[in-house]
C-alpha positions in Angstrom: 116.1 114.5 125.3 118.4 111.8 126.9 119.8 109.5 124.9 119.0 106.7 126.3 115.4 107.6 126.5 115.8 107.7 122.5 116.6 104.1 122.5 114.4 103.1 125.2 111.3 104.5 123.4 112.8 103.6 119.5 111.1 99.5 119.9 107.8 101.0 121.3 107.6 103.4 118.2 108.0 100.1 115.8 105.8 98.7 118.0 103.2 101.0 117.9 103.4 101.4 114.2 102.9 98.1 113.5 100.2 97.7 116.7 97.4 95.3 114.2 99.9 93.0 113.1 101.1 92.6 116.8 97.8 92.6 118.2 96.7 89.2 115.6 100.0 87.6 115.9 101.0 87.7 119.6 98.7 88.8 121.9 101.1 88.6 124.7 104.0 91.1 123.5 100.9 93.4 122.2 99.6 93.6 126.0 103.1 93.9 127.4 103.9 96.2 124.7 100.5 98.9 126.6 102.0 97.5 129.8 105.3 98.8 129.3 103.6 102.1 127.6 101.6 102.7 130.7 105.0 102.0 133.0 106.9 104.3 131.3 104.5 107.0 131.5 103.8 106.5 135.1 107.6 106.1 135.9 109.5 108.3 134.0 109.5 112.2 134.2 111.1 114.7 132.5 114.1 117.0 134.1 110.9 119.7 135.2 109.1 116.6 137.0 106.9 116.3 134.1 105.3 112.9 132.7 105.7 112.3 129.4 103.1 113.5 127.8 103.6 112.4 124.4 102.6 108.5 125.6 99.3 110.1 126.2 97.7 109.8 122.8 99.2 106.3 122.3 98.0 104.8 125.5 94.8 106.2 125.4 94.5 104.5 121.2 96.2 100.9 122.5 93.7 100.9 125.7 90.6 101.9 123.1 91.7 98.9 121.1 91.7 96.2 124.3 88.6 97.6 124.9 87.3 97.0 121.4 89.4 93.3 121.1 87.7 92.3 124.7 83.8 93.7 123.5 83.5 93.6 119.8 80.6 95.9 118.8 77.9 94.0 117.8 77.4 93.3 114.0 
């Protein structure tokens, strides 16, 4: 791996970790936080042309929770 791909992706794995907190305490960085997520993914690509497919999983759990934030299931 690059190196600076190890300190590009080192805040988004904070991030990610702590993804409730930053979801109730600042909306805003929580949705730039799947915005950069989804840019890096659709930007970046390894040396064999390949996206990275580790940001799969984590995309696909951050977009699950917008959807569930937007339309709470009904209680």
């Amino acid at each position: 791996m690059y190196p600076c791909l190890f300190f590009l992706l080192r805040l988004p794995q904070r991030d990610f970790a702590c993804r409730e907190e930053l979801q109730q305490s600042d909306v805003e960085r929580w949705l730039g936080f799947i915005t950069f997520l989804c840019e890096v993914f659709g930007t970046m690509r390894s040396c064999s042309a390949e996206p990275f497919r580790v940001l799969v999983c984590p995309i696909y759990t951050c977009l699950r929770e917008v959807r569930v934030h937007m339309h709470p299931p009904n209680q």
